[in-house]
N, C-alpha and C positions, 0 to 999 in steps of 0.2 A: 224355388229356393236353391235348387243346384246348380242352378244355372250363375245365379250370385255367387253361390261361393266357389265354381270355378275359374268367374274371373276376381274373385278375390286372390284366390291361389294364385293365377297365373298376374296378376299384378305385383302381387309379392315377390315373383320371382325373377319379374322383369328390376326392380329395385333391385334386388340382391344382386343380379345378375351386373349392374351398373356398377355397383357399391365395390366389387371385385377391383382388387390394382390392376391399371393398365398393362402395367410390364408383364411378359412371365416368367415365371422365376423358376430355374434352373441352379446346378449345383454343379461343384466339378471339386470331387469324384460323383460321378450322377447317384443320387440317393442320401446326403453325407448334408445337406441346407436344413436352415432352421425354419420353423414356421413365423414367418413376416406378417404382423397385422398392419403393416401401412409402409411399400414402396416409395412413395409418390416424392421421395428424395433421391431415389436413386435414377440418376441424369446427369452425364458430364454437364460442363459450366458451357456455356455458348461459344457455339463457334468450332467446339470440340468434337470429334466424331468417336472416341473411344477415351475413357477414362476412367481411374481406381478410385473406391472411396475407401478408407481405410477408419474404423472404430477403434482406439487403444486407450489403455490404460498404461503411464508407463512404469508401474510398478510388477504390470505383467510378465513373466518369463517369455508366454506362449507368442507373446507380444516384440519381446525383445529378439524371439527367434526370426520373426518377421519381419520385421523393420528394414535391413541389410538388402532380403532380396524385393522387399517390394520395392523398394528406392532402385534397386539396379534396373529392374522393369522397367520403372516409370523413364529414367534417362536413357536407356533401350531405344525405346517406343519415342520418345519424346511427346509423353500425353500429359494429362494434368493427374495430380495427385490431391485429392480432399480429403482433410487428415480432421478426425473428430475425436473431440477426449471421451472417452465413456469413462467415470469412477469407478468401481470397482465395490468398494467401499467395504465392510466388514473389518477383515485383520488390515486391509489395504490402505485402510482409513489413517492409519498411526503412522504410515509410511511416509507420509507427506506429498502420494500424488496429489491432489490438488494443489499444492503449491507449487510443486513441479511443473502442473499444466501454466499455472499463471507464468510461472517467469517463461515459457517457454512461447507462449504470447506478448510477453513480453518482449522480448527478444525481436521475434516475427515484425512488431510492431513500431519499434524505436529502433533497432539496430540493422536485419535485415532477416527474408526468408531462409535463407541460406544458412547464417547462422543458427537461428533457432531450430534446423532440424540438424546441425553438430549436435547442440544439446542434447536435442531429443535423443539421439542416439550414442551420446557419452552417456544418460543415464539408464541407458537400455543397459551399455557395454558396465558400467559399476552396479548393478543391480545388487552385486551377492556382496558387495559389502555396504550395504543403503538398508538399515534396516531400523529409526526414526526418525523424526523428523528433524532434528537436530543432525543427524546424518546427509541429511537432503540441501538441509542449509548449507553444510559445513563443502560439500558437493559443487553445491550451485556456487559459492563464493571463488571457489578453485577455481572453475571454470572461468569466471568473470575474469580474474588476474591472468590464468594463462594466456585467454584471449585478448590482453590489455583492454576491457573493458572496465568501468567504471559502475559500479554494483549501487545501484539506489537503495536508501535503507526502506523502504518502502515501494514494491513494485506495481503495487495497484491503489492508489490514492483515491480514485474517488467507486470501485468495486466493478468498476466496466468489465473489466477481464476475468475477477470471478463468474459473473453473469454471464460471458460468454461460454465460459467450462460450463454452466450445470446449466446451459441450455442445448448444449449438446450431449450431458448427460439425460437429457427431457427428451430431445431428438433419437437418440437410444433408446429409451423408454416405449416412446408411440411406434418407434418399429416393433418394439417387442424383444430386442438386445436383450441377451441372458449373460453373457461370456465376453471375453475378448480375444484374441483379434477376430470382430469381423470385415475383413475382406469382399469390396463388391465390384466386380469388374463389369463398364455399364457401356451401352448406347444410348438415342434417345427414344430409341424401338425396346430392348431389351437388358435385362441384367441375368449375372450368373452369381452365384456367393462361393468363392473359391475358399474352400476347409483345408485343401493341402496347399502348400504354395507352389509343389513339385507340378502343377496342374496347372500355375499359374501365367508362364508362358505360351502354352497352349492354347488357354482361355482367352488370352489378348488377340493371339494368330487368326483366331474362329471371329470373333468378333470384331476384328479390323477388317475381314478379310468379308464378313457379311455386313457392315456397315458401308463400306466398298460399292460392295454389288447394287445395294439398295440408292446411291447417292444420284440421284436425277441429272441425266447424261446434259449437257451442254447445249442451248437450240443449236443447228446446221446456222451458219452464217449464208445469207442469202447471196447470190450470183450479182457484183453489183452491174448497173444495166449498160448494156453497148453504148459504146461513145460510136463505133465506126458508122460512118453515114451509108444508109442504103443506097446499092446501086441499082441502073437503071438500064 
C-alpha cells in the first residue's frame, strides 16, 4: 500500500511539476512582481529577440506616468512593443475607458499604428481634465479635427474592436492582472515584470545582452576545395 501511494505522490508532483510556466519569473526591483497564474503570453512576437508587453488602462495615472518612457525604450532599443487594454473597471467604468480603447483600435486599424498611439497618449497627457464619458467623446472628437481626421459616428459597427478590448481584459484575467501598468520585459527563454520603470533600462540591457549570448553561433563555412592540380 505504500508503495502506491508513493508513486501516487511522486506522480503528482511530476504533473505539478510540468503544469509550472516555462518562463521564470523575475522582478526588477527583485522582490516587488506579482504572482502570475499563466505566463505562457509572455514572448516577443517572432523573429524578435527581446521585447515589452505593456497592460494599460488609459484612465490610469500609474499608466499615464508610464507610457512616455516606455515608448522611449521601445525606439531606444528598437524592439517591439505589445500594448494590452486591461479595464480597470469600478469608478474607471464612467470614465469611458472602454471607449477610449475602441477608438484607439480604431485608429491603429483604419488610420495607422502611429497615430493611435498620439491618442493613446493625448489621453494619458488630458487625463485630469477626463472625468465622463461625455468628456472622452468631447476629447476624442478634438483630436479627430486637430489631426484632420474625419470622425465616424459610429467606430465599431459590427463590435469587432469591443471583443478585441475585453479579450484582452480576459488575457489579464488568466494571468491573474490585479492593477495597472503591468510592464513585462520578455525573451523567448525568460521574462522580468519591471514595477519601477527607473529599472527599466536596465532590464532591456540584461536581457538583450543574455539573449545575445544564448543566440546559436553561425556554422564555420567550410574551406571550398583546391582547384590547384597536384604536382608531380
Amino acid at each position: 500500500m505504500r508503495l502506491k501511494q508513493t508513486r501516487s505522490f511522486a506522480a503528482l508532483a511530476l504533473v505539478a511539476l510540468f503544469s509550472l510556466p516555462a518562463l521564470a519569473q523575475r522582478s526588477a526591483p527583485p522582490g516587488t512582481g506579482d504572482m502570475i497564474k499563466d505566463a505562457s503570453s509572455f514572448h516577443p512576437p517572432a523573429g524578435a529577440k527581446v521585447a515589452i508587453i505593456e497592460f494599460q488602462d488609459l484612465t490610469c495615472p500609474a499608466c499615464a506616468h508610464a507610457f512616455p518612457i516606455v515608448h522611449q525604450a521601445v525606439a531606444h532599443y528598437n524592439i517591439p512593443l505589445i500594448q494590452h487594454d486591461f479595464l480597470l473597471g469600478g469608478e474607471h467604468a464612467v470614465l469611458g475607458d472602454k471607449e477610449a480603447a475602441v477608438w484607439a483600435r480604431y485608429l491603429q486599424d483604419k488610420v495607422s499604428p502611429a497615430i493611435a498611439d498620439q491618442y493613446r497618449g493625448a489621453v494619458f497627457a488630458a487625463q485630469s481634465g477626463i472625468s465622463s464619458k461625455d468628456d472622452m467623446e468631447n476629447f476624442t472628437r478634438r483630436f479627430f479635427q486637430t489631426h484632420g481626421l474625419k470622425m465616424p459616428f459610429v467606430p465599431d459597427p459590427t463590435g469587432e474592436l469591443t471583443k478585441e478590448v475585453m479579450a484582452d481584459r480576459a488575457l489579464g484575467e488568466k494571468i491573474g492582472l490585479q492593477h495597472t501598468p503591468m510592464i513585462i520585459v520578455c525573451t523567448q527563454h525568460e521574462w522580468v515584470q519591471v514595477t519601477d520603470t527607473n529599472d527599466l533600462y536596465q532590464t532591456i540591457d540584461e536581457l538583450e545582452a543574455k539573449a545575445g549570448a544564448a543566440a546559436p553561433k553561425p556554422a564555420s563555412a567550410k574551406k571550398p576545395a583546391s582547384t590547384k592540380k597536384p604536382t608531380h
